[in-house]
PDB file of N, CA, C, O and CB in Angstrom:
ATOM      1  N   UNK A   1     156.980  42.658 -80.907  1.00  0.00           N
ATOM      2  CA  UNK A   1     157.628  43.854 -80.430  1.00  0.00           C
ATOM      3  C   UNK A   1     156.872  44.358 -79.212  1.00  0.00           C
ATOM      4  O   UNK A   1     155.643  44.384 -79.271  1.00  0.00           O
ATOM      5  CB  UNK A   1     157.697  44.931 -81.536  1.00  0.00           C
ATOM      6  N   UNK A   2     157.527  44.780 -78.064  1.00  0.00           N
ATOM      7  CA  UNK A   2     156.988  45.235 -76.882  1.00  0.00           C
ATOM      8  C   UNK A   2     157.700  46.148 -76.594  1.00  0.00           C
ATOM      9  O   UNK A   2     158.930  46.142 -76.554  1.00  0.00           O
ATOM     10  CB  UNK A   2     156.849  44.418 -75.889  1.00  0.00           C
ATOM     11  N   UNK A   3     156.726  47.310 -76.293  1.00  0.00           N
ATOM     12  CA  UNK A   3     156.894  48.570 -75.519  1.00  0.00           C
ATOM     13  C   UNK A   3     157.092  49.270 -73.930  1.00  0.00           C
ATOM     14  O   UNK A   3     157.347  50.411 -73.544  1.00  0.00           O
ATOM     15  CB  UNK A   3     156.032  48.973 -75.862  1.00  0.00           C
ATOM     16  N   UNK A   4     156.832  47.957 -73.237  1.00  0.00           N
ATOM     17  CA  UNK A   4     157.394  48.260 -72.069  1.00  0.00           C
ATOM     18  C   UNK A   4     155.937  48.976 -71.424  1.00  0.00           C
ATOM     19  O   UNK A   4     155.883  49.387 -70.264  1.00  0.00           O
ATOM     20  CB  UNK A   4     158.874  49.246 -72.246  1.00  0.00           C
ATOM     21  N   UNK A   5     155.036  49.030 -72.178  1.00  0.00           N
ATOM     22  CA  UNK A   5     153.723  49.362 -71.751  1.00  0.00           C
ATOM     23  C   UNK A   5     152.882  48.422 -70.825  1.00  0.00           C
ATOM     24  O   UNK A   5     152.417  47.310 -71.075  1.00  0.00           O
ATOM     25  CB  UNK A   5     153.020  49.561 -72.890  1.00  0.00           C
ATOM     26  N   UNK A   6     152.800  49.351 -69.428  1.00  0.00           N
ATOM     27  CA  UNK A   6     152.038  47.618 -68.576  1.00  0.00           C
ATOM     28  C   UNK A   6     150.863  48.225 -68.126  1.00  0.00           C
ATOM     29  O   UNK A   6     150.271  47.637 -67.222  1.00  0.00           O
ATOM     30  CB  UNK A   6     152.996  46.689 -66.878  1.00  0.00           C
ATOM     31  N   UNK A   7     150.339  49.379 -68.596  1.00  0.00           N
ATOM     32  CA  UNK A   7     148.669  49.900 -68.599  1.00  0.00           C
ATOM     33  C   UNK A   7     148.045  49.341 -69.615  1.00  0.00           C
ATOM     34  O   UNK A   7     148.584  49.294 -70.721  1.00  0.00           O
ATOM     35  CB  UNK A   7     148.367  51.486 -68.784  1.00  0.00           C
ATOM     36  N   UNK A   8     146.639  48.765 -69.352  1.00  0.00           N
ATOM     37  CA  UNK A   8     146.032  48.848 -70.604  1.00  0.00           C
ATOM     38  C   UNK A   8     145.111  49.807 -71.507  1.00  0.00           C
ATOM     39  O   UNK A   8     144.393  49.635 -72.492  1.00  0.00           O
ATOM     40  CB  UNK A   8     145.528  48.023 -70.531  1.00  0.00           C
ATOM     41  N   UNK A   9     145.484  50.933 -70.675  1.00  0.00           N
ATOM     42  CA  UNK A   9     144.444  51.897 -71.050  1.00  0.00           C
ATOM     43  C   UNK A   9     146.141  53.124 -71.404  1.00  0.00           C
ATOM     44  O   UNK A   9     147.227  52.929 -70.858  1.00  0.00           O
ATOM     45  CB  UNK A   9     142.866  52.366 -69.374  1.00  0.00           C
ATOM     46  N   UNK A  10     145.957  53.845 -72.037  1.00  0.00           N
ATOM     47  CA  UNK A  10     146.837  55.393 -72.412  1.00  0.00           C
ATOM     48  C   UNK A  10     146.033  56.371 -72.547  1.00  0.00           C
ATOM     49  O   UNK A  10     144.958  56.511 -73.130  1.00  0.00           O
ATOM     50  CB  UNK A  10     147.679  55.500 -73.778  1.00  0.00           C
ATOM     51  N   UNK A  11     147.044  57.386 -71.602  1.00  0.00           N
ATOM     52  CA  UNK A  11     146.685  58.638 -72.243  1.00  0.00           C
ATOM     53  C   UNK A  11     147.107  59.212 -72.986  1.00  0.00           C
ATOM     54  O   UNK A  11     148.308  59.472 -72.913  1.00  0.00           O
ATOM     55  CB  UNK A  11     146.582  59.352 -71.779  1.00  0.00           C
ATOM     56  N   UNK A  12     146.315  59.695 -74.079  1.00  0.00           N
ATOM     57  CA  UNK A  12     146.938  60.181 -75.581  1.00  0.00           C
ATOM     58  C   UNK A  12     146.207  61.599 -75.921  1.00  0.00           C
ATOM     59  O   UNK A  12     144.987  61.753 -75.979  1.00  0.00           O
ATOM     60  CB  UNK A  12     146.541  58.926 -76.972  1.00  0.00           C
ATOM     61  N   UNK A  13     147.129  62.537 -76.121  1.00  0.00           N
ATOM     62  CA  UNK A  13     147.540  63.921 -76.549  1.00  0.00           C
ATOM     63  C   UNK A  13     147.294  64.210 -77.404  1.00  0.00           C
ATOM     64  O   UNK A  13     147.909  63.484 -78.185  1.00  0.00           O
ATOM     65  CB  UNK A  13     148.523  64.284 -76.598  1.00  0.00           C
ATOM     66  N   UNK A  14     146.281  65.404 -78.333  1.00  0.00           N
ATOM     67  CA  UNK A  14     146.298  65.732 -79.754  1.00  0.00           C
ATOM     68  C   UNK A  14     146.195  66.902 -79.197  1.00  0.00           C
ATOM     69  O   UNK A  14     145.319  67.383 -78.478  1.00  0.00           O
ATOM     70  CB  UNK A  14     145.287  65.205 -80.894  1.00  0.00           C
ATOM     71  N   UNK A  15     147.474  67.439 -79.722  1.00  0.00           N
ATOM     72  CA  UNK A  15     147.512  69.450 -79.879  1.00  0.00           C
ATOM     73  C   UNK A  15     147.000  69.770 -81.042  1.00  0.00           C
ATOM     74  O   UNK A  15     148.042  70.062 -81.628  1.00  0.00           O
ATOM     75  CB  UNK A  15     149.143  70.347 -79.948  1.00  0.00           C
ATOM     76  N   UNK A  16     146.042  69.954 -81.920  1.00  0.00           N
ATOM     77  CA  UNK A  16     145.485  70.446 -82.775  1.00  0.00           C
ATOM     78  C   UNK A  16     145.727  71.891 -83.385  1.00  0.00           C
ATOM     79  O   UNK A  16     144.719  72.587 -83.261  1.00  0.00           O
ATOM     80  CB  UNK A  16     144.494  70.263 -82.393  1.00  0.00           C
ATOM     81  N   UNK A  17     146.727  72.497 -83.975  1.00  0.00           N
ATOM     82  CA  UNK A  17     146.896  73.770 -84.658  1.00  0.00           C
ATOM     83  C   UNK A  17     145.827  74.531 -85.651  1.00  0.00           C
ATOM     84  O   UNK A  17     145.310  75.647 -85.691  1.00  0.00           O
ATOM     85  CB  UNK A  17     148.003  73.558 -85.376  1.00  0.00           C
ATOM     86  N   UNK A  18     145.782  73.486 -86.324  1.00  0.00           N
ATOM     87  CA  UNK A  18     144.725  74.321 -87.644  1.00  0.00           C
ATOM     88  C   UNK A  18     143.211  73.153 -87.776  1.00  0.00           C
ATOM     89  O   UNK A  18     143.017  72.010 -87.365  1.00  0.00           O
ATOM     90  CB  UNK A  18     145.906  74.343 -89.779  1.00  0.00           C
ATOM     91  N   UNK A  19     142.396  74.104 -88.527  1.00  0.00           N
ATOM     92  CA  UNK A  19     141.201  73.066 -88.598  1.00  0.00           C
ATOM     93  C   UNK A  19     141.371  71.249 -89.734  1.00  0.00           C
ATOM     94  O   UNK A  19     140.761  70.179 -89.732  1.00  0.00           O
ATOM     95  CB  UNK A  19     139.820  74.257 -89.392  1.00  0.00           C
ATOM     96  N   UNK A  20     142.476  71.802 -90.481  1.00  0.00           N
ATOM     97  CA  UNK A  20     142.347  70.833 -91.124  1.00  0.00           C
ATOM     98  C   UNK A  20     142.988  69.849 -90.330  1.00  0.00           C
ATOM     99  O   UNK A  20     143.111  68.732 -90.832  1.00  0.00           O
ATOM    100  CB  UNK A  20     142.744  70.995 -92.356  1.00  0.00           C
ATOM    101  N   UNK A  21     143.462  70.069 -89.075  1.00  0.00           N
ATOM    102  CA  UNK A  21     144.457  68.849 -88.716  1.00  0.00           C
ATOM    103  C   UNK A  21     142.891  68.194 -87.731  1.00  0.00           C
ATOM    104  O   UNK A  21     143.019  67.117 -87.150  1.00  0.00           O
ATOM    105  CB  UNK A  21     146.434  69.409 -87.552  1.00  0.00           C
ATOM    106  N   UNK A  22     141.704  68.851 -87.658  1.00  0.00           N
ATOM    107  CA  UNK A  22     140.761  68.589 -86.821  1.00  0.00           C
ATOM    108  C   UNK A  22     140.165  67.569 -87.266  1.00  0.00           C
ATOM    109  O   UNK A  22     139.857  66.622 -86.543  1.00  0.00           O
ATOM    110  CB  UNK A  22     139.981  69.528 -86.575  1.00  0.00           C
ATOM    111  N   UNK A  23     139.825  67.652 -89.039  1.00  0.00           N
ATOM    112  CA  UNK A  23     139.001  66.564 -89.834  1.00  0.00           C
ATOM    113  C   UNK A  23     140.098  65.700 -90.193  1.00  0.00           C
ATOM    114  O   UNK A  23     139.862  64.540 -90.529  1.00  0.00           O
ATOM    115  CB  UNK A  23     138.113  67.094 -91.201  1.00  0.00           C
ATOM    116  N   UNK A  24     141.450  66.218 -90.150  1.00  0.00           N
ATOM    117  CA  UNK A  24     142.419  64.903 -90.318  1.00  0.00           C
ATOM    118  C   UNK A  24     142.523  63.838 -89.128  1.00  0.00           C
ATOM    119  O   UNK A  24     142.650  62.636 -89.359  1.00  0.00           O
ATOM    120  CB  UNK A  24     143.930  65.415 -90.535  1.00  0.00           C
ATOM    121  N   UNK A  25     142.459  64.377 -87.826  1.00  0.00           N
ATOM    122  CA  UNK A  25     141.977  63.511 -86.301  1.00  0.00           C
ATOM    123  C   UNK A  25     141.594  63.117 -85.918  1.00  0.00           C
ATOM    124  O   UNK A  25     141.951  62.363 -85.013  1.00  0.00           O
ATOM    125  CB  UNK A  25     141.753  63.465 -85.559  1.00  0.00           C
ATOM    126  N   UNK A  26     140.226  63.392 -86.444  1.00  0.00           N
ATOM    127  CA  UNK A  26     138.986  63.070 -85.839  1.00  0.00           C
ATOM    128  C   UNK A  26     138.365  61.800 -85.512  1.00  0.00           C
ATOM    129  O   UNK A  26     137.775  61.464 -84.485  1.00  0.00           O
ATOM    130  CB  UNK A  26     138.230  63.557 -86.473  1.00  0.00           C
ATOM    131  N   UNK A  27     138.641  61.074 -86.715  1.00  0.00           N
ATOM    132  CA  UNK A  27     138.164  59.889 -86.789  1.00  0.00           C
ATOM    133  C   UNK A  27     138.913  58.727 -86.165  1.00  0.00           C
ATOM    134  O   UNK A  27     138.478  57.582 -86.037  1.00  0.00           O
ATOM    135  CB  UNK A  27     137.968  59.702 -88.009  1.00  0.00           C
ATOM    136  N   UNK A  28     140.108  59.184 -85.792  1.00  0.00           N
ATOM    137  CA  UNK A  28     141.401  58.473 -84.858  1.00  0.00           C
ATOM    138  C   UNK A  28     140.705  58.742 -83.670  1.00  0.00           C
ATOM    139  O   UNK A  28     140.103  57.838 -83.090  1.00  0.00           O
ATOM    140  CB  UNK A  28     143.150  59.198 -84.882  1.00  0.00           C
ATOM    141  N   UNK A  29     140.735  60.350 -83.082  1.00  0.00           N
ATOM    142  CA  UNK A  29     140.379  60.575 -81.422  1.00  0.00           C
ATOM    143  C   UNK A  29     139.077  59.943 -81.378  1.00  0.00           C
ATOM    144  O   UNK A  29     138.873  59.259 -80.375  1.00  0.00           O
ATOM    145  CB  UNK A  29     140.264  62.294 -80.804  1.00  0.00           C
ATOM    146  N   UNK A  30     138.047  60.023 -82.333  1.00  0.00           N
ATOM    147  CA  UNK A  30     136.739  59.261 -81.795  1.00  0.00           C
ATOM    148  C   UNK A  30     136.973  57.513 -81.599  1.00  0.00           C
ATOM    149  O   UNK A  30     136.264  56.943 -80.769  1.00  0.00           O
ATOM    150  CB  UNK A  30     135.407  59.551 -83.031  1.00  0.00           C
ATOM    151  N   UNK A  31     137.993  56.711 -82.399  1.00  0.00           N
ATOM    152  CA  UNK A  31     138.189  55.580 -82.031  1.00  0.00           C
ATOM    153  C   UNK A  31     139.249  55.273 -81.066  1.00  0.00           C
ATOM    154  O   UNK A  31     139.188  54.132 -80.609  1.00  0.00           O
ATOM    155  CB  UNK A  31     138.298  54.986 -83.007  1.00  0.00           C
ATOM    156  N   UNK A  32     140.345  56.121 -80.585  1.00  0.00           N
ATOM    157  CA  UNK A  32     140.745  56.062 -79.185  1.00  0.00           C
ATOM    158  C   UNK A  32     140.261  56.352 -78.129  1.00  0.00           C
ATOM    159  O   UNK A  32     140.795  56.037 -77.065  1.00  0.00           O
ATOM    160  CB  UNK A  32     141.507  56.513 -79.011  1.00  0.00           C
ATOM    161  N   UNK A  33     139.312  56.916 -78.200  1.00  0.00           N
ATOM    162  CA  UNK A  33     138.614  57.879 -76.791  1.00  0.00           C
ATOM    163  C   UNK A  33     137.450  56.578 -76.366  1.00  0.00           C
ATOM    164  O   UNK A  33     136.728  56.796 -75.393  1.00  0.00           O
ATOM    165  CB  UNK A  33     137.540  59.912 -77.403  1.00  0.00           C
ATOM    166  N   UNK A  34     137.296  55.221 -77.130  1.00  0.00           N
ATOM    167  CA  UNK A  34     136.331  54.392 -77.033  1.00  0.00           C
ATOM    168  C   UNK A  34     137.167  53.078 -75.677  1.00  0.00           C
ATOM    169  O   UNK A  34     136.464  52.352 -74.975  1.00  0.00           O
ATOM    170  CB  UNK A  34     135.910  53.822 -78.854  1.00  0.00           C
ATOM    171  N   UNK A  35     138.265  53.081 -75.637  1.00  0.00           N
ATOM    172  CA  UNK A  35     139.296  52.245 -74.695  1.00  0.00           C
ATOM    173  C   UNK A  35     140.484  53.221 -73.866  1.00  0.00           C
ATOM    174  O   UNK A  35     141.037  52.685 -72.906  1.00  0.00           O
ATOM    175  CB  UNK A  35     140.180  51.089 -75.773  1.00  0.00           C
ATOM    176  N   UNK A  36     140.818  54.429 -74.173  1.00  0.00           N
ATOM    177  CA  UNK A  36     142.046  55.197 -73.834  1.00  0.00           C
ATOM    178  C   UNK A  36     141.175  57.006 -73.649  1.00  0.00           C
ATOM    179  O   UNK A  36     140.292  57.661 -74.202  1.00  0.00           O
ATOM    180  CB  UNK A  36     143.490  54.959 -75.425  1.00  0.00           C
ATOM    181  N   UNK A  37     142.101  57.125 -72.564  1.00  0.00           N
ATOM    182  CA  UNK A  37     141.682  58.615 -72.201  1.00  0.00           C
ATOM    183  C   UNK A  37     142.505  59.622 -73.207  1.00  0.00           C
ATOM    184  O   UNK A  37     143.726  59.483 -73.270  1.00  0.00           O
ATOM    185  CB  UNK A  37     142.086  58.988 -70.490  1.00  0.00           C
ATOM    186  N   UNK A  38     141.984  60.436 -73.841  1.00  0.00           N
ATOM    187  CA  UNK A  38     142.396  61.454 -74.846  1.00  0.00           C
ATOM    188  C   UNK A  38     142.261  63.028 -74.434  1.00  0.00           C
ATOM    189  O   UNK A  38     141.247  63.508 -73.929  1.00  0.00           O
ATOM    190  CB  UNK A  38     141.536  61.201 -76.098  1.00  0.00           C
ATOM    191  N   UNK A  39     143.335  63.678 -74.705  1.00  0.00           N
ATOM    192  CA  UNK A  39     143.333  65.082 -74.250  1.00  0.00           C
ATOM    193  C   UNK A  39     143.600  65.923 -75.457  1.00  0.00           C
ATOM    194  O   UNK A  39     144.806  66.114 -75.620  1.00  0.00           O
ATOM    195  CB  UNK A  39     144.397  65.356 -73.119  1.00  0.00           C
ATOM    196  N   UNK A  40     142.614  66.634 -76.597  1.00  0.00           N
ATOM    197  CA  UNK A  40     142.681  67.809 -77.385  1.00  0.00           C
ATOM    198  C   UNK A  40     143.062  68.994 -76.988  1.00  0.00           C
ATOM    199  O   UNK A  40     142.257  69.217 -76.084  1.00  0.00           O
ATOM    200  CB  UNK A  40     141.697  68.025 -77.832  1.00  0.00           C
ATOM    201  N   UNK A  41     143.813  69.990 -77.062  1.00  0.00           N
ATOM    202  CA  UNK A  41     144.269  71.300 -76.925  1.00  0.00           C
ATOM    203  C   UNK A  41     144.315  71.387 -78.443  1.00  0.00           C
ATOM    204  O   UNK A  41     144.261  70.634 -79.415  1.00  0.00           O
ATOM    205  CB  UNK A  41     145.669  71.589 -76.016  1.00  0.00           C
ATOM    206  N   UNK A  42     144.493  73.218 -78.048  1.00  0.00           N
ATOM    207  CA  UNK A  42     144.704  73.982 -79.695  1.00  0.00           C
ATOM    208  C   UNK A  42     144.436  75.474 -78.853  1.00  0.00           C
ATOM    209  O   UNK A  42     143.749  75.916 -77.932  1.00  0.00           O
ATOM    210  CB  UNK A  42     143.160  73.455 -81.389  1.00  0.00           C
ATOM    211  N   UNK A  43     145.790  76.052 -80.135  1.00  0.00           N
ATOM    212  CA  UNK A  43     145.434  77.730 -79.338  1.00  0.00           C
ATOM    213  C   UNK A  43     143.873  78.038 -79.625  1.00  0.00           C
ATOM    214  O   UNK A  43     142.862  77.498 -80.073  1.00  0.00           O
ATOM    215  CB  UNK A  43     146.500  79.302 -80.194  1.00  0.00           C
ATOM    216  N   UNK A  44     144.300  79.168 -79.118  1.00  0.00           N
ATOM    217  CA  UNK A  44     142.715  80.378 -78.898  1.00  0.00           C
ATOM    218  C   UNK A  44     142.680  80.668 -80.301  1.00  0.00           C
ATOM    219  O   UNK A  44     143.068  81.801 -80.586  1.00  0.00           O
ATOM    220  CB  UNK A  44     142.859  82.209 -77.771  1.00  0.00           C
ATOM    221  N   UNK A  45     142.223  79.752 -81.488  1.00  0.00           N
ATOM    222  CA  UNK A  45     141.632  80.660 -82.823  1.00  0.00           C
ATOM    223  C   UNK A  45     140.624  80.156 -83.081  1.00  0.00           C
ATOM    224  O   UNK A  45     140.292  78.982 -82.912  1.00  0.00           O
ATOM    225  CB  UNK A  45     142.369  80.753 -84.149  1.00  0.00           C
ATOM    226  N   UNK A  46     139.971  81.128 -83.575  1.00  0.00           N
ATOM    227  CA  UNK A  46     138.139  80.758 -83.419  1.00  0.00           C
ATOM    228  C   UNK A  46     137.893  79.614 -83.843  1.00  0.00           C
ATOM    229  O   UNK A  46     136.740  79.184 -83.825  1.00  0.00           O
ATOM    230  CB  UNK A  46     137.036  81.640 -84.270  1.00  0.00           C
ATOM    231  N   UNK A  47     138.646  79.207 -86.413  1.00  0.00           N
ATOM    232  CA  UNK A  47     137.650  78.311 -86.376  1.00  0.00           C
ATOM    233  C   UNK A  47     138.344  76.806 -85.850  1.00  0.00           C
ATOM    234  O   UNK A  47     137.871  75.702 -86.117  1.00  0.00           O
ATOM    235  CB  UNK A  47     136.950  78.296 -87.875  1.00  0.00           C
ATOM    236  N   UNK A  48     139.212  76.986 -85.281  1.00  0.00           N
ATOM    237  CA  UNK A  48     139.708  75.525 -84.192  1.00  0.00           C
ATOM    238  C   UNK A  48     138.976  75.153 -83.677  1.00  0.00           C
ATOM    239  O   UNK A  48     138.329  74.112 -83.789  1.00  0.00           O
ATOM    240  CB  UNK A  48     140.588  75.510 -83.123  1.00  0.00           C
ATOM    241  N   UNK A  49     138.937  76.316 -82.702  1.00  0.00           N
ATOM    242  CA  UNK A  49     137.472  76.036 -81.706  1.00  0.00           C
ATOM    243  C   UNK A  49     136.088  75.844 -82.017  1.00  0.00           C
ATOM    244  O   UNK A  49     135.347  74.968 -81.571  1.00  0.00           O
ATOM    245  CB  UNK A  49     137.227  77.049 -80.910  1.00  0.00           C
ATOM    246  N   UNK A  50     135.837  76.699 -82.778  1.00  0.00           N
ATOM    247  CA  UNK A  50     134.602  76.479 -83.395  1.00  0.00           C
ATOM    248  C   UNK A  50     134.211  75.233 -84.008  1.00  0.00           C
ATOM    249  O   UNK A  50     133.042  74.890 -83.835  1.00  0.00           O
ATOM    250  CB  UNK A  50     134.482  77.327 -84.261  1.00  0.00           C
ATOM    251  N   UNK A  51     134.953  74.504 -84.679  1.00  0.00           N
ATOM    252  CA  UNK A  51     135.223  72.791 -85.383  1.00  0.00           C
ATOM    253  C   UNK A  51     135.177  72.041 -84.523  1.00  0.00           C
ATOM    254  O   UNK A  51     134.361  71.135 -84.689  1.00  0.00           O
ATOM    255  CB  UNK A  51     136.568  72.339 -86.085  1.00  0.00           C
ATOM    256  N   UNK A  52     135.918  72.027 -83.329  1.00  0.00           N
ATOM    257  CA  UNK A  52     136.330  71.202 -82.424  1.00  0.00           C
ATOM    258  C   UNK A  52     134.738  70.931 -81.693  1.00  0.00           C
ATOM    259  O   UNK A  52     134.210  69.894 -81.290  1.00  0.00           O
ATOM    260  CB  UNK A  52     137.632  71.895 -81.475  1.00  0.00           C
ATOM    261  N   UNK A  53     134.208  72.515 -81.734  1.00  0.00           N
ATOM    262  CA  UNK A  53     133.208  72.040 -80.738  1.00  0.00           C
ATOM    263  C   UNK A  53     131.666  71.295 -81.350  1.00  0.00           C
ATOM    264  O   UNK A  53     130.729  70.756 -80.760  1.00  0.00           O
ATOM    265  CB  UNK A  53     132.871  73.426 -79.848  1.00  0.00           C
ATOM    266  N   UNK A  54     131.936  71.559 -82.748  1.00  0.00           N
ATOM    267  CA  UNK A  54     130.860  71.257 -83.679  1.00  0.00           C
ATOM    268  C   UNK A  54     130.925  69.929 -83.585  1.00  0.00           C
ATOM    269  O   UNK A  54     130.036  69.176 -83.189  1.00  0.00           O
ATOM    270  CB  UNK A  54     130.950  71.780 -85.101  1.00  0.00           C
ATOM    271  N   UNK A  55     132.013  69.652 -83.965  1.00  0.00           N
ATOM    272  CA  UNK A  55     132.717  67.883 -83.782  1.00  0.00           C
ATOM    273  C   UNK A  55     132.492  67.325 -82.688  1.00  0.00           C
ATOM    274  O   UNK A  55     132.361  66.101 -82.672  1.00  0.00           O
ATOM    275  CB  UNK A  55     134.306  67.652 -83.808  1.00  0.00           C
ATOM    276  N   UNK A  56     132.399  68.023 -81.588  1.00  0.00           N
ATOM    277  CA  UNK A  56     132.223  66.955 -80.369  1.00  0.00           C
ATOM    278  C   UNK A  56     133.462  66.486 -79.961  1.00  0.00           C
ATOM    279  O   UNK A  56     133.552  65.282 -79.720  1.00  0.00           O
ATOM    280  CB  UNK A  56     131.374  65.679 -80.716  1.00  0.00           C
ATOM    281  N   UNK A  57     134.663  67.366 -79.806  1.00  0.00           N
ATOM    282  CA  UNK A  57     136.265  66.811 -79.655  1.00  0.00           C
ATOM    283  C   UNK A  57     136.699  67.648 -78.512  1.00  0.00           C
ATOM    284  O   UNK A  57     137.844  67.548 -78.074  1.00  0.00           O
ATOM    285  CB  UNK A  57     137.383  67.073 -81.110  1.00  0.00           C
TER     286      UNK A  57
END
């Protein structure tokens, strides 16, 4: 099956809402971010942010 994909590298998107979706991610964005550029967002609530930044995300 082919996707019509002719980069070998993607950029891939995680909007992050709540903290649990942070420890549910995490371990995905740390093994995409090793070959592919990754971009985290999440609104302005503290412990998002606060996780995110503990995490290193």
């Amino acid at each position: 099956m082919q996707f019509g994909i002719k980069s070998k590298y993607l950029k891939i998107w995680f909007d992050v809402l709540t903290p649990k979706q942070i420890l549910f991610f995490e371990s995905m964005i740390k093994r995409i971010k090793k070959n592919h550029t990754v971009l985290c967002t999440s609104r302005d609530y503290d412990q998002v942010t606060q996780l995110a930044k503990i995490r290193n995300l």
